[in-house]
C-alpha positions as CSV (number, residue, x, y, z in Angstrom):
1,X,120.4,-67.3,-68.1
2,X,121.8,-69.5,-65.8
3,X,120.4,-73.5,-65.3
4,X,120.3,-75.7,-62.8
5,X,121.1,-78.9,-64.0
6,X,124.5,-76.5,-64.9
7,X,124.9,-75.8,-61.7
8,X,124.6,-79.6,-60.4
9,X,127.2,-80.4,-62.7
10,X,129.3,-78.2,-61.9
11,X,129.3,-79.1,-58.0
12,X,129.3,-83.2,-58.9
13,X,132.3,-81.8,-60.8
14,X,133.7,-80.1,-58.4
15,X,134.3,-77.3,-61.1
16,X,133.3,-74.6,-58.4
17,X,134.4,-72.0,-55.7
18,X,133.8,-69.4,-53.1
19,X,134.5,-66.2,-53.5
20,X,136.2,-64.4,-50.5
21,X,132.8,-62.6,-49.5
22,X,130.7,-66.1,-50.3
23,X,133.3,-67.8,-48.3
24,X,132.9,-65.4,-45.6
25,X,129.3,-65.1,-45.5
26,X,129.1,-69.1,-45.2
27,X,131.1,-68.6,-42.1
28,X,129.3,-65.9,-40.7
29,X,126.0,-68.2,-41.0
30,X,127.9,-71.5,-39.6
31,X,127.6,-73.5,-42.9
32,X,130.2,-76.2,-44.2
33,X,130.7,-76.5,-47.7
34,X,129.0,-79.9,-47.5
35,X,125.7,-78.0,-46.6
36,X,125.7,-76.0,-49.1
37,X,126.8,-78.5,-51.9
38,X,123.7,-80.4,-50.3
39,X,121.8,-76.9,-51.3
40,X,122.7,-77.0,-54.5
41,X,122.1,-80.2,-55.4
42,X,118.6,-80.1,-54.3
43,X,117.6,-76.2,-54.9
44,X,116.2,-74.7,-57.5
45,X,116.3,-71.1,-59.0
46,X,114.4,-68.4,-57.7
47,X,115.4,-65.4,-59.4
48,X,117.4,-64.8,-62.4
49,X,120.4,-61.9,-62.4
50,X,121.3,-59.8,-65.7
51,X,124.7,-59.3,-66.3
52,X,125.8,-55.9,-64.2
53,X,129.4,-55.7,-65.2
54,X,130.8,-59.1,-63.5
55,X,128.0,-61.4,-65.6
56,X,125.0,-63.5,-65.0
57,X,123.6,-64.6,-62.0
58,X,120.9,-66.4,-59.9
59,X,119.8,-67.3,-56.3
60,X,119.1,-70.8,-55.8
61,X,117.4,-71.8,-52.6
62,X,117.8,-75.0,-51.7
63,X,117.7,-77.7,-48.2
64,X,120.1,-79.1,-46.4
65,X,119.8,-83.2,-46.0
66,X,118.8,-82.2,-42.4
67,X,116.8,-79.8,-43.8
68,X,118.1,-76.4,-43.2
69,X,116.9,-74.0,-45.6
70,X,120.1,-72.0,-47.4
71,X,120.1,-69.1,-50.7
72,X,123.1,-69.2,-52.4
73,X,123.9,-66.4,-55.3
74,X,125.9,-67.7,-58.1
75,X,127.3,-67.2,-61.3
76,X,130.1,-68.4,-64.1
77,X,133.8,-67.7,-64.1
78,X,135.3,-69.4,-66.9
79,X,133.5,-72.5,-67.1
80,X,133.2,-72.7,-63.5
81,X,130.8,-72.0,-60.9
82,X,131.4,-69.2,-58.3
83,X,129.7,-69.0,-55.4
84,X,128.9,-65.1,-55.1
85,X,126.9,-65.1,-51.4
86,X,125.4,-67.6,-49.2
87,X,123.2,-67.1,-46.3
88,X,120.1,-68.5,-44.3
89,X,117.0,-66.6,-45.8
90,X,115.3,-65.5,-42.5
91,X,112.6,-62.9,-42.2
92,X,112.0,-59.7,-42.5
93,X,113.4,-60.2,-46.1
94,X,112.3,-63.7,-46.8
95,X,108.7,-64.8,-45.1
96,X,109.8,-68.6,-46.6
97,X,113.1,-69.9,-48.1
98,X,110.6,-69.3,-51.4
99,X,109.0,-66.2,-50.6
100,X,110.4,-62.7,-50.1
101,X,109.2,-60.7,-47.1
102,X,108.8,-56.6,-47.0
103,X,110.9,-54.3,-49.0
Protein backbone atom coordinates (compact mmCIF):
# COMPACT_ATOMS: atom_id res chain seq x y z
CA UNK A 1 0.00 0.00 0.00
CA UNK A 2 1.35 3.06 -0.90
CA UNK A 3 1.96 6.19 1.99
CA UNK A 4 2.07 9.48 1.81
CA UNK A 5 4.57 10.65 4.00
CA UNK A 6 6.63 8.15 1.19
CA UNK A 7 5.55 10.04 -1.34
CA UNK A 8 6.62 13.51 0.29
CA UNK A 9 9.90 12.17 0.58
CA UNK A 10 10.33 11.12 -2.35
CA UNK A 11 9.47 14.64 -4.07
CA UNK A 12 11.69 16.64 -1.08
CA UNK A 13 14.17 14.04 -2.56
CA UNK A 14 13.73 14.59 -5.65
CA UNK A 15 13.77 10.67 -6.09
CA UNK A 16 10.83 10.93 -8.71
CA UNK A 17 9.63 11.13 -12.41
CA UNK A 18 7.08 11.38 -15.14
CA UNK A 19 6.26 8.91 -17.17
CA UNK A 20 5.92 9.83 -20.89
CA UNK A 21 1.86 9.66 -20.62
CA UNK A 22 2.04 11.58 -16.98
CA UNK A 23 4.36 13.97 -18.63
CA UNK A 24 1.97 14.42 -21.36
CA UNK A 25 -1.11 14.55 -19.58
CA UNK A 26 0.51 17.46 -17.22
CA UNK A 27 0.92 19.33 -20.51
CA UNK A 28 -2.24 18.70 -21.87
CA UNK A 29 -3.80 20.25 -18.51
CA UNK A 30 -1.23 23.37 -18.46
CA UNK A 31 0.57 22.22 -15.26
CA UNK A 32 4.36 22.87 -14.36
CA UNK A 33 6.08 20.36 -12.39
CA UNK A 34 6.20 22.95 -9.57
CA UNK A 35 2.35 22.60 -9.34
CA UNK A 36 2.14 19.45 -9.07
CA UNK A 37 5.20 18.87 -6.57
CA UNK A 38 2.98 21.61 -4.66
CA UNK A 39 0.07 18.74 -5.03
CA UNK A 40 1.97 16.39 -3.60
CA UNK A 41 3.25 17.86 -0.81
CA UNK A 42 -0.01 18.86 0.38
CA UNK A 43 -2.50 15.90 -0.98
CA UNK A 44 -3.54 13.14 0.47
CA UNK A 45 -4.61 9.60 -0.78
CA UNK A 46 -7.89 8.91 -2.06
CA UNK A 47 -7.87 5.64 -3.40
CA UNK A 48 -5.51 2.76 -3.15
CA UNK A 49 -4.49 0.63 -6.51
CA UNK A 50 -3.60 -3.25 -6.31
CA UNK A 51 -0.83 -4.31 -8.16
CA UNK A 52 -2.20 -5.14 -12.03
CA UNK A 53 0.94 -6.28 -13.55
CA UNK A 54 3.19 -2.90 -13.35
CA UNK A 55 2.64 -2.74 -9.19
CA UNK A 56 0.99 -0.62 -6.66
CA UNK A 57 -0.66 2.44 -6.96
CA UNK A 58 -2.70 5.51 -5.65
CA UNK A 59 -4.39 8.82 -6.60
CA UNK A 60 -3.53 11.58 -4.44
CA UNK A 61 -5.38 14.75 -4.75
CA UNK A 62 -3.93 17.53 -3.71
CA UNK A 63 -3.92 21.95 -4.09
CA UNK A 64 -1.80 24.04 -5.69
CA UNK A 65 -0.27 27.01 -3.34
CA UNK A 66 -2.78 29.10 -5.42
CA UNK A 67 -5.09 26.63 -4.95
CA UNK A 68 -5.81 24.73 -7.99
CA UNK A 69 -7.11 21.52 -7.30
CA UNK A 70 -4.85 18.50 -9.19
CA UNK A 71 -5.10 14.20 -9.01
CA UNK A 72 -2.01 12.71 -9.60
CA UNK A 73 -1.77 8.59 -9.95
CA UNK A 74 1.40 7.25 -8.71
CA UNK A 75 3.31 4.43 -7.95
CA UNK A 76 7.13 2.88 -7.16
CA UNK A 77 9.83 2.08 -9.66
CA UNK A 78 12.83 1.07 -7.91
CA UNK A 79 12.83 3.11 -4.88
CA UNK A 80 11.52 5.95 -6.80
CA UNK A 81 8.31 7.62 -7.35
CA UNK A 82 6.71 7.62 -10.87
CA UNK A 83 4.22 9.83 -11.69
CA UNK A 84 1.65 7.52 -13.72
CA UNK A 85 -1.15 10.38 -14.79
CA UNK A 86 -1.92 13.83 -13.77
CA UNK A 87 -4.90 15.83 -14.48
CA UNK A 88 -7.44 18.47 -13.07
CA UNK A 89 -10.42 16.45 -11.57
CA UNK A 90 -13.42 18.24 -13.21
CA UNK A 91 -16.92 17.00 -13.35
CA UNK A 92 -18.83 14.64 -14.71
CA UNK A 93 -16.25 12.26 -13.12
CA UNK A 94 -15.34 14.09 -10.02
CA UNK A 95 -18.30 16.35 -8.39
CA UNK A 96 -15.12 17.73 -5.88
CA UNK A 97 -11.32 17.17 -6.06
CA UNK A 98 -12.61 14.55 -3.07
CA UNK A 99 -15.62 13.24 -4.55
CA UNK A 100 -16.27 11.16 -7.59
CA UNK A 101 -19.17 12.12 -9.82
CA UNK A 102 -21.41 9.49 -12.10
CA UNK A 103 -20.17 6.37 -13.44
Amino acid sequence: MMDIDWIRQRIRLGEYFFSKHGDQERQNDNLTISEVKEALLSGRILEQYQDTGRGESCLVAGFTEEGKPIHIVCGERGGWLVIITVYIPRPPKFKTPYERGER
